[in-house]
Structure formats: structure tokens, C-alpha cells
Legacy VTK file of the C-alpha trace (Angstrom):
# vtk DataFile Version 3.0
C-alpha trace
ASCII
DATASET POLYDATA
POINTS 151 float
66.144 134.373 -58.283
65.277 131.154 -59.707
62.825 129.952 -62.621
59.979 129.970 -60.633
60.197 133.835 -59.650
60.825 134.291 -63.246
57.135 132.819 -63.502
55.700 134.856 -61.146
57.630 137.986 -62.301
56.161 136.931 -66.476
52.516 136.320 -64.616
52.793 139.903 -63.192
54.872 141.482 -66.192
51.220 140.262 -68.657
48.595 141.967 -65.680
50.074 143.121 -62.497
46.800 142.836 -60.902
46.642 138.994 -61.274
46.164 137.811 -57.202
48.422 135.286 -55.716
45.717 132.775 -56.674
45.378 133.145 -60.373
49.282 132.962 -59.960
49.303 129.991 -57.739
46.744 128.532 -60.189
49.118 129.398 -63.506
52.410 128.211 -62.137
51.133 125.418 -59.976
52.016 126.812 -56.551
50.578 127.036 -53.463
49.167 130.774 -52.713
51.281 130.774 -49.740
54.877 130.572 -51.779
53.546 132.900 -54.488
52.839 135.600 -51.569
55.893 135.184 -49.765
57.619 134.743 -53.157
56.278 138.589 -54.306
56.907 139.955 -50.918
60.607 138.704 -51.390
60.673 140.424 -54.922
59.352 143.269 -53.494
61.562 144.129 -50.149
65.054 143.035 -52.520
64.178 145.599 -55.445
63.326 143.522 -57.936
59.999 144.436 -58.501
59.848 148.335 -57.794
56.380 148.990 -57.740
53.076 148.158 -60.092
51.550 150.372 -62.658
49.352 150.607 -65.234
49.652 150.788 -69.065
47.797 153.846 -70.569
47.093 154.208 -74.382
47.881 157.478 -74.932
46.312 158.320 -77.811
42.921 157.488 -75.943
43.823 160.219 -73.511
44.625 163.208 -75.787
48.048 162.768 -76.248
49.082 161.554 -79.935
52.144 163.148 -80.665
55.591 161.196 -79.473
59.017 162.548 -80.108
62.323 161.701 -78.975
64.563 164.953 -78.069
68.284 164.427 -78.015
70.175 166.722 -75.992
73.629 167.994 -75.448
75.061 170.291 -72.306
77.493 172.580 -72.789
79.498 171.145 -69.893
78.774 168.685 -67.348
77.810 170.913 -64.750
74.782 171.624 -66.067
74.023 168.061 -65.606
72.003 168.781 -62.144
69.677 171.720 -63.417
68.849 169.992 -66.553
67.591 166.668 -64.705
65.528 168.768 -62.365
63.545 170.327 -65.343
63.344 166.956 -67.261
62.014 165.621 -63.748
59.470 168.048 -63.284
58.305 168.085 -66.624
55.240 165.808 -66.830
55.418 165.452 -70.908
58.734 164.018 -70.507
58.348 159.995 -69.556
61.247 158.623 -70.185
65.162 160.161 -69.994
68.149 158.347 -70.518
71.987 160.075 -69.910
74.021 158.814 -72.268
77.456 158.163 -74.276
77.855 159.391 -77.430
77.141 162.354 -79.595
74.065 163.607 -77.427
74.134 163.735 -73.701
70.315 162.562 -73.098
67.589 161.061 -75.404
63.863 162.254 -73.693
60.701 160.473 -74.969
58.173 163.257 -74.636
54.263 162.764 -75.107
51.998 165.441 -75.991
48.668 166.490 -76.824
50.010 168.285 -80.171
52.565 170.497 -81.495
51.759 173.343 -79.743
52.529 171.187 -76.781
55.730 169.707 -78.255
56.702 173.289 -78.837
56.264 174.281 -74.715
58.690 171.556 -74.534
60.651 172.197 -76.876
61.290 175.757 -75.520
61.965 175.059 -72.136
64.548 172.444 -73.013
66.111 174.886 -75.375
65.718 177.939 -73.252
68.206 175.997 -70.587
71.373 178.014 -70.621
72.926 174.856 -69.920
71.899 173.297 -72.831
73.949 173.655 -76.260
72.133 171.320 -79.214
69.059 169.320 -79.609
67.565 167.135 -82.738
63.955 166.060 -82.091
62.608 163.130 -84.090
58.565 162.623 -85.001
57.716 159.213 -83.730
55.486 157.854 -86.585
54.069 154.824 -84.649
55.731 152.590 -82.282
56.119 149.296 -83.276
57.017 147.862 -79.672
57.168 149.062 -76.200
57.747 147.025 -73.413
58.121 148.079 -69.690
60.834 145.327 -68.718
62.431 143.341 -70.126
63.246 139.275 -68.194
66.535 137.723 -68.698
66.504 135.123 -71.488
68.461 132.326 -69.903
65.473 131.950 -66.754
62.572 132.861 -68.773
LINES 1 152
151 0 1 2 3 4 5 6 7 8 9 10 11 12 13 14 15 16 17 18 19 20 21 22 23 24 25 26 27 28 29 30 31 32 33 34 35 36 37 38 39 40 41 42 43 44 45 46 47 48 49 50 51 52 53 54 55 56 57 58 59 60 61 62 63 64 65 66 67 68 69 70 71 72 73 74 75 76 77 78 79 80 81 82 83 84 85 86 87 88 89 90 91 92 93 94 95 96 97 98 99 100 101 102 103 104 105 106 107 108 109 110 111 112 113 114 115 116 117 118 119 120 121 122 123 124 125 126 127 128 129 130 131 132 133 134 135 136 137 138 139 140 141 142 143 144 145 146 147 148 149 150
């Protein structure tokens, strides 16, 4: 990874549908390097995949929360990351240190939807506590972050 994948990665990171062209034409590359350059990103992990950003409060869904979560013991770990996974309000879970065990982001369409949630999380037997938090706005969300020192 060098600074000029770091280009290509910020090029893709502001619109992942920018071609190898508009690339080639921003970094001052041929097309030919920035395609084999993404196709090297792609096969070594780095870049995982490409999706697109959604405002969700254009699509129904207004109300944010972050749900922190603790097990009763550690082997509940397994059940409770197959119900966060195949809950679709849930976007984001992190396991954790700490007080709490996990931190969910969840993103609904209103209370009543925060409440479905709510109870299924806290109708796990494996779970013991939970303190949800009312996102008033978010000030920043970014998908990735680059390193500093090749940026």
C-alpha cells in the first residue's frame, strides 16, 4: 500500500462509482494502473466491497438509538449475535470491553419500531442489562476511516 492507492482508495471513499478514468484523470494515472491497482485492493481485502450511502430520514426511518448490552455470561455470546445479525434495524454492532458487552446502532421508522427492538433484545434470556440512548442528530458519520500518515 503506497500513497498512490491511498489516492485511489480517497477517490473511491468520496463516490465509489467514479470509473478508472475519472480516477486516472484525478490522480494522474494511466487507466490501466488504476484498474489493476483496484483489482489488487480488491483480491487482498482492502477494499471489501462498494455500497451506497442512504439518508435515512428520506426513507422513513428517523429515529437512531444506540442500545448497550450486557450477557449474563459469555455463552450467550453466539445466540445473541445471531439475533443482532438477523435483525435488519440493527446496522451496526460492536463487542466490546468495558461495562456493556455490545453497543448496537439501531434505525427505525419510530418508537413503536424501537420498541420491537427493544423487546427482542430484552426478551433474550441471555441477556442481563441494557441502556438505550436517543440519538438527537449525528454530527459525523463516516464509513472508513484512511490512515493519516499516507493520506
Amino acid at each position: 500500500m503506497d500513497k498512490i492507492d491511498m489516492k485511489i482508495l480517497r477517490s473511491l471513499k468520496k463516490n465509489a462509482r467514479l470509473t478508472a478514468s475519472a480516477i486516472s484523470e484525478e490522480i494522474n494515472l494511466s487507466v490501466s494502473a488504476v484498474i489493476e491497482r483496484i483489482k489488487k485492493l480488491e483480491t487482498t481485502g482492502v477494499i471489501k466491497g462498494y455500497t451506497v450511502d442512504i439518508d435515512h430520514t428520506k426513507m422513513g426511518n428517523s429515529m437512531v438509538a444506540l442500545m448497550e448490552v450486557s450477557l449474563k455470561h459469555p455463552d450467550y455470546y453466539d445466540g445473541f449475535v445471531n439475533i443482532v445479525s438477523n435483525n435488519p434495524n440493527i446496522s451496526t454492532c460492536y463487542y466490546q470491553t468495558g461495562r456493556y458487552d455490545f453497543v448496537l446502532h439501531i434505525v427505525t421508522d419510530s418508537s413503536d419500531g424501537l420498541e420491537r427492538v427493544y423487546k427482542e433484545i430484552k426478551g433474550y434470556e441471555g441477556v442481563s442489562t441494557t441502556e438505550t440512548h436517543m440519538v438527537l442528530k449525528t454530527i459525523k458519520q463516516d464509513s472508513c476511516v484512511l490512515p493519516e500518515e499516507l493520506v
